[in-house]
C-alpha positions in Angstrom: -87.7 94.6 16.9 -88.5 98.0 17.6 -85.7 98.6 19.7 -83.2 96.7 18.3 -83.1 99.0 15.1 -83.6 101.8 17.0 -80.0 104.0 17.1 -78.8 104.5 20.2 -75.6 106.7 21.5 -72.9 104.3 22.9 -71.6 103.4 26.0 -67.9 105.1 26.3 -65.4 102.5 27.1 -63.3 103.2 30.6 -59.5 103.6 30.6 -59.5 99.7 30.5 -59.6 100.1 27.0 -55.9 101.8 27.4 -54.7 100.5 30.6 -54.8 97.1 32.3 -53.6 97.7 36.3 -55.6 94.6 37.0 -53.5 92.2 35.0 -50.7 94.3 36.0 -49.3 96.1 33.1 -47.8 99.2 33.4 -46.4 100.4 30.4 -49.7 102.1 29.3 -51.2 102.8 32.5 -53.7 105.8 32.5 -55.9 106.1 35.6 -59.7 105.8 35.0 -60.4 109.5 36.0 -57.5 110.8 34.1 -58.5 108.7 31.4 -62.5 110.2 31.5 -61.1 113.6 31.3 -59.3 113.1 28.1 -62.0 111.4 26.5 -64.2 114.1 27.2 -62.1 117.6 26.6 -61.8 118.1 30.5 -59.0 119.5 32.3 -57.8 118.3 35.6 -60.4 121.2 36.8 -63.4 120.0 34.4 -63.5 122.7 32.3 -64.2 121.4 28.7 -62.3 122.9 26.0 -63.9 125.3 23.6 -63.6 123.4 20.6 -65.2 120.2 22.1 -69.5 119.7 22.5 -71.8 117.4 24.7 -70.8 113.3 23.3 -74.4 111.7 23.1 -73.8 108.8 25.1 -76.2 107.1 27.6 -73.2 105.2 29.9 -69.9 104.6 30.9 -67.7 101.7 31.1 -66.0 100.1 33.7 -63.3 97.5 34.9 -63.6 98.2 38.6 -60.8 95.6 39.7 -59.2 94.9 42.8 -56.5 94.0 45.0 -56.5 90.8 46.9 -56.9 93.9 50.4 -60.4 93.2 49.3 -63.5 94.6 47.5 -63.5 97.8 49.9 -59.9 98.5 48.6 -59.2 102.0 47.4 -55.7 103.2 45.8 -54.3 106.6 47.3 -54.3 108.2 44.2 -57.8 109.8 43.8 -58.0 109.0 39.9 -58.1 104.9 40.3 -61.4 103.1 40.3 -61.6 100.0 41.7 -65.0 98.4 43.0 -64.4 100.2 46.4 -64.4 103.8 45.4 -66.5 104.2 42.6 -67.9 107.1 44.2 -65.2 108.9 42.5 -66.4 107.3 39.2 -70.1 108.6 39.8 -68.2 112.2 40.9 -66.4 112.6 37.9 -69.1 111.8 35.8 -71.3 114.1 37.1 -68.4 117.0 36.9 -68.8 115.9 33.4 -72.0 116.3 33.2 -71.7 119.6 35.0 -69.2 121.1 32.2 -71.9 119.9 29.4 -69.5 117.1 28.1 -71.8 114.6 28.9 -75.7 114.2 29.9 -76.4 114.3 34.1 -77.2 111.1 35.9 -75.1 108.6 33.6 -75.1 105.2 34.6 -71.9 102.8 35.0 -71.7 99.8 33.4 -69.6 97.2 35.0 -68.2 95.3 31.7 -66.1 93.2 32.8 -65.0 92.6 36.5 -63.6 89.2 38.9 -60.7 87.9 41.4 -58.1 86.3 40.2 -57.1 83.2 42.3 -54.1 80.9 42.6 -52.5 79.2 40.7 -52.1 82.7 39.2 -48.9 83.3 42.1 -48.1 87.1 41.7 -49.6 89.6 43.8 -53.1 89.4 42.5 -54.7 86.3 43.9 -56.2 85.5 46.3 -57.5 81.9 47.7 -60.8 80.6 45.8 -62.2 80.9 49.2 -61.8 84.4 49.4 -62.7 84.4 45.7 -66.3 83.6 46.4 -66.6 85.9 49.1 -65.0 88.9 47.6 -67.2 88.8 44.5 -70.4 88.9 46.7 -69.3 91.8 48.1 -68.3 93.5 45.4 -71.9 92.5 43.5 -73.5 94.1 46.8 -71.6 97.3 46.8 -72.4 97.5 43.0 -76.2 96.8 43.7 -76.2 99.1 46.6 -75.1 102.2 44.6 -77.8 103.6 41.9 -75.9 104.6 39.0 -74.7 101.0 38.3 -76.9 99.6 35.9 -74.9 96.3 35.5 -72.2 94.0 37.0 -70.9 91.1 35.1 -68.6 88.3 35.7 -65.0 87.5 34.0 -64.3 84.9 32.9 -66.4 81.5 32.9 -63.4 79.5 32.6 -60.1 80.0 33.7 -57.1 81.1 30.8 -54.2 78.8 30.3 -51.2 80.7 32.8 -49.6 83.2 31.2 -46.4 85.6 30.8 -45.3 87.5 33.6 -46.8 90.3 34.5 -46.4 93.0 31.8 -45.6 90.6 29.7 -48.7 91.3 27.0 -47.6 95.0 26.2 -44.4 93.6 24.4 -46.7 90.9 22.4 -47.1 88.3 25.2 -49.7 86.6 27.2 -50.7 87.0 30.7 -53.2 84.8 31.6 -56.6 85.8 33.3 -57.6 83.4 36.8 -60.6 85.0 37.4 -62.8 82.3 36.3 -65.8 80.1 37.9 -63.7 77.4 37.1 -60.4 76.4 36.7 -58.6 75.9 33.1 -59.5 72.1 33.4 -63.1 72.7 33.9 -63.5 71.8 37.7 -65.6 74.1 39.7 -64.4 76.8 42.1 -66.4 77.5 44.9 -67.7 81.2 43.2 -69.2 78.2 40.5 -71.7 78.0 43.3 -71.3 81.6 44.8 -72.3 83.0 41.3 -75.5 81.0 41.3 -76.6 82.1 44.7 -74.5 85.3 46.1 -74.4 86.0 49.6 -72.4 88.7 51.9 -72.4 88.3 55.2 -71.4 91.5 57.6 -71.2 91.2 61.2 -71.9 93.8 63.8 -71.2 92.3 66.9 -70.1 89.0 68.5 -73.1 87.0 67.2 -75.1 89.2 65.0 -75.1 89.4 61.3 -77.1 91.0 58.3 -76.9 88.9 55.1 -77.9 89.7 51.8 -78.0 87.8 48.9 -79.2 87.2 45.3 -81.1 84.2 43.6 -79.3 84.9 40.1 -81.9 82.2 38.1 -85.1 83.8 40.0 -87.9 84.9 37.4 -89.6 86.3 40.5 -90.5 86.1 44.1 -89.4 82.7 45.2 -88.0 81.3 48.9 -84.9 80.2 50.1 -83.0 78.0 52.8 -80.0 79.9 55.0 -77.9 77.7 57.0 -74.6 78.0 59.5 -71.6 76.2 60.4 -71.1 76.9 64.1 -67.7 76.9 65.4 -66.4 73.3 66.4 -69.1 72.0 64.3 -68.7 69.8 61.0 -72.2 69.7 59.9 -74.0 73.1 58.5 -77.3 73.7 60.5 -81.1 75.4 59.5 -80.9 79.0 60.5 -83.7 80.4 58.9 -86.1 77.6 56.9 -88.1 80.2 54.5 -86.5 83.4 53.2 -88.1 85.4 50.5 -86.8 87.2 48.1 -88.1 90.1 46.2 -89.2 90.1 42.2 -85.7 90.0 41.5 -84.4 87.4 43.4 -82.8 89.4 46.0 -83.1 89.2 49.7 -81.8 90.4 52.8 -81.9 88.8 56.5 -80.6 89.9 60.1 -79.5 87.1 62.3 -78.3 86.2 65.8 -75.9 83.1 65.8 -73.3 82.9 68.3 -70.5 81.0 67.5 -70.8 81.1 63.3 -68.1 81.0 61.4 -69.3 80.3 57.8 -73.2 80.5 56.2 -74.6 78.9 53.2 -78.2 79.5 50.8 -79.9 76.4 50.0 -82.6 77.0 46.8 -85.3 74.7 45.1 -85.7 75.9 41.5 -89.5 75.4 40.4 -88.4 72.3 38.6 -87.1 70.5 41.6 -83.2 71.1 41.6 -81.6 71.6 44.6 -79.0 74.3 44.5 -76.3 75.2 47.2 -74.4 78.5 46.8 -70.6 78.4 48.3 -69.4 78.7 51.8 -69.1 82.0 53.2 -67.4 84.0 55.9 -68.4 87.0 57.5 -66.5 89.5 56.2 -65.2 92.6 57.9 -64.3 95.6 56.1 
């Protein structure tokens, strides 16, 4: 119990706390960046003002949402964050950190972060295709960069459909279609994809490096890969025995001419066969 009694500084929320681009609102939009600086006593130039001190704090906060361009997305103006440039996230915190406002090396947090998908119609969906393949991505470029300590997934189920967009900063609902499943329960294909993430970059006609995750892994364990060629309606073995690391994660470079789609097949230790979603190679 140690340390859960134990104090610790908090986590300082991101401008998500004031400002909801994802769902679309723009009434109280302040840009993550521009949003830091204020919390902090910065100026524009991170120069902390004189009648501010160091906030004990050991993270920061993040929505890092998209736009359905894809997870490598990033917005002209250098103060948005979205899961494709949090470089400029990690930057800013260590100008922080620079101007004694906060301690060097602060982690991100990734509180709350997913696709929206149709039937949500406006701008910000995509198919629940793409859905399944855009979150792996965005889990890898999240596990590929250092400072992010965790990456979580929004929402379970989807929300009813809501107002327009905008329509909760004058007291309405807007409705959130990020979910695993839909509002009536049935599974998207990211219900599978969650389970068992894979990304899938190509690098020439027929070559590919995959990475993935076994989510329920307690440690090293093995796993099936297997590829839909084109003209083909049957998935085939491409590579029988993968292991992954403690951690469930795993990586794999492949020649297969003619794919168009790749799947991860995993036995749990108790005998359940698990298969993630379809993906497509994905080009940035």
């Amino acid at each position: 119990m140690g340390d859960l009694e134990r104090a610790e500084p908090p986590v300082l929320p991101d401008a998500a706390v004031e400002r909801e681009r994802d769902a679309g609102l723009a009434a109280h939009d302040v840009a993550p960046i521009t949003f830091l600086q204020g919390t902090l006593c910065l100026s524009s130039h991170y120069k902390m003002a004189s009648t501010c001190s160091e906030l004990p704090a050991y993270g920061w906060a993040h929505h890092a949402y998209s736009i359905p361009a894809g997870p490598y997305f990033q917005w002209s103006d250098a103060n948005e964050v979205t899961i494709g440039s949090l470089s400029r996230l990690t930057g800013a915190l260590d100008l922080a950190a620079r101007a004694h406002a906060i301690k060097a090396g602060m982690d991100i947090y990734l509180t709350e972060f997913g696709w929206q998908t149709r039937p949500n119609a406006d701008h910000l969906a995509v198919s629940t295709a793409n859905q399944a393949v855009f979150d792996a991505v965005s889990e890898h470029i999240a596990y590929d960069n250092p400072r992010v300590a965790a990456f979580s997934q929004y929402l379970l189920r989807d929300d009813p459909v809501g107002g327009p967009s905008g329509a909760s900063v004058n007291g309405g609902v807007v409705g959130f279609q990020t979910g695993l499943e839909f509002v009536n329960g049935a599974p998207k294909p990211l219900y599978y994809g969650f389970r068992l993430p894979l990304t899938v970059e190509q690098h020439s006609a027929g070559r590919f490096s995959l990475w993935g995750l076994v989510r329920p892994a307690t440690g090293v364990t093995h796993l099936q890969v297997l590829v839909l060629d084109r003209g083909s309606r049957e998935y085939a073995n491409l590579a029988r025995s993968v292991r992954t690391d403690a951690q469930g994660y795993w990586t794999l470079s492949a020649t297969a001419p003619g794919a168009v789609s790749f799947e991860v097949r995993w036995r749990s230790p108790s005998g359940t066969l698990y298969t993630g979603a379809p993906i497509t190679p994905y080009f940035r």
